[in-house]
Structures are given as C-alpha cells and as structure tokens.
N, C-alpha and C positions, 0 to 999 in steps of 0.2 A: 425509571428505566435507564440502562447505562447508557452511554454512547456507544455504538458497534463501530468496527475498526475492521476491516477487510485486511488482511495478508497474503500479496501476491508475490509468494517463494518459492522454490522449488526444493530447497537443502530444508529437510524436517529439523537439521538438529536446529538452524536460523528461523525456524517457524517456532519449535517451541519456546525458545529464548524470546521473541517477539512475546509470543500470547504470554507469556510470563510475566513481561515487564510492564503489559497494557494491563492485564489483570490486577496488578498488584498496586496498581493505579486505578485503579474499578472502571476500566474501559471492559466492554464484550466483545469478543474476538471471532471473527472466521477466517479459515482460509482455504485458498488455491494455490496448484503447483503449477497449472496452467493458463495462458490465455485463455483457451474456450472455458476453460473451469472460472475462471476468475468473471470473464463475462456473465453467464450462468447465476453465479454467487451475487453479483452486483444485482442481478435484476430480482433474486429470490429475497436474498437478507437485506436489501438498503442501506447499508454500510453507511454513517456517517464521517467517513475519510478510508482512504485505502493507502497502505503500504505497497509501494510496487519494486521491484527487482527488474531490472534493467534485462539478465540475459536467464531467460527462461528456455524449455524445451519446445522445440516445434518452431513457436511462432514469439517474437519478441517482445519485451516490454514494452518499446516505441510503438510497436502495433497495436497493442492493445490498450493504450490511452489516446490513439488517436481514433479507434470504434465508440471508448470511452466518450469521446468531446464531441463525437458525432451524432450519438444518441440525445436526442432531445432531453430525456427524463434523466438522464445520467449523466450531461456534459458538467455540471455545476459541483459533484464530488468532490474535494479537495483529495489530492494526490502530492505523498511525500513519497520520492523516489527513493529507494534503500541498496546499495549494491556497491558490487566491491571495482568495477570497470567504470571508469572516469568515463562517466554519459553525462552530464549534468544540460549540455548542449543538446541531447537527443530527444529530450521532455520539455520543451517552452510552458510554458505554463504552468508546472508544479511548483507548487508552493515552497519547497524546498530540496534541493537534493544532498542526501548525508551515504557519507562512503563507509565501506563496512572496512574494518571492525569499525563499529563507531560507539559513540557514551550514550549509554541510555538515558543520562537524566536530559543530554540536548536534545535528544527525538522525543522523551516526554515532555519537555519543554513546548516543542514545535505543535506538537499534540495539543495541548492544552490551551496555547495560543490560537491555536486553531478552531477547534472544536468547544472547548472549555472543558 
C-alpha cells in the first residue's frame, strides 16, 4: 500500500502538478482546497504527510495546523508547508517550508526523507 500524501491547495492547476509528481513517485494522493475540507480529509484518508499552502480561502493555513497539533490523533503528521508568501515563520514545526515555483525533485526529496 503506497504512502498517502494529503494536498492542502486551493489553485487546481498547483493541485494537479502536486498529485502528478507524488504519483509518478508511487506516493497516493488526496486533496483539499479548504481548511474545513482539509481537516475533514485528514480524519477520513490518514494521510501519511500533508502538503499545506499557507494562504487558503476562508480560513488560513496557520490555522489549520494549529487544529492540526491540537488534535491528539493528528498532531504527529508531518507537515511540508508549500506556498508562494514567505510564511515559513507562520508554521513552527513543519518539517520544511519550500516556496512555490519550487523543484520538484527537492519536495520529492523532503518526501522521501520523510516518509520513505
């Protein structure tokens, strides 16, 4: 069974290029365009790492990794920050933050490192 990999985006054409590059790398993919979707997704698929995007619609990235850390069962996800707004300070705790446009072989790298 692959490793799943949550995508928390809101630009579809940045979603599919994600799920493409995790696929082609035999990672399994889901995603959300929202916080509450993205929380939702987390408790439904078990994502073993989540993709997050810093400035989402509604409610923000920083908020929804700090519901993230709060939940007992969900604090431990590792979380690569993905986004094109210099946050990197906004998320303590993820494992790494990569600003878009960015190279996919260093986010499949961080991946792999990560997860295996």
């Amino acid at each position: 069974m692959p490793k799943k990999i949550l995508i928390v985006e809101d630009d579809p054409v940045i979603v599919k290029y994600l799920q493409a590059v995790f696929s082609d790398n035999g990672y399994a993919t889901c995603a959300a365009g929202t916080s509450p979707e993205a929380m939702d997704m987390v408790r439904t698929e078990k994502p073993d790492l989540i993709t997050l995007d810093l400035q989402l619609p509604g409610e923000w990235g920083p908020r929804f990794y700090r519901k993230l850390r709060q939940a007992e069962d969900l604090r431990e996800i590792p979380v690569i920050v993905v986004s094109g707004i210099d946050g990197d300070h906004a998320i303590k705790g993820a494992i790494a933050f990569v600003k878009k446009p960015f190279d996919p072989e260093k986010l499949i790298g961080i991946v792999k490192n990560t997860i295996g």
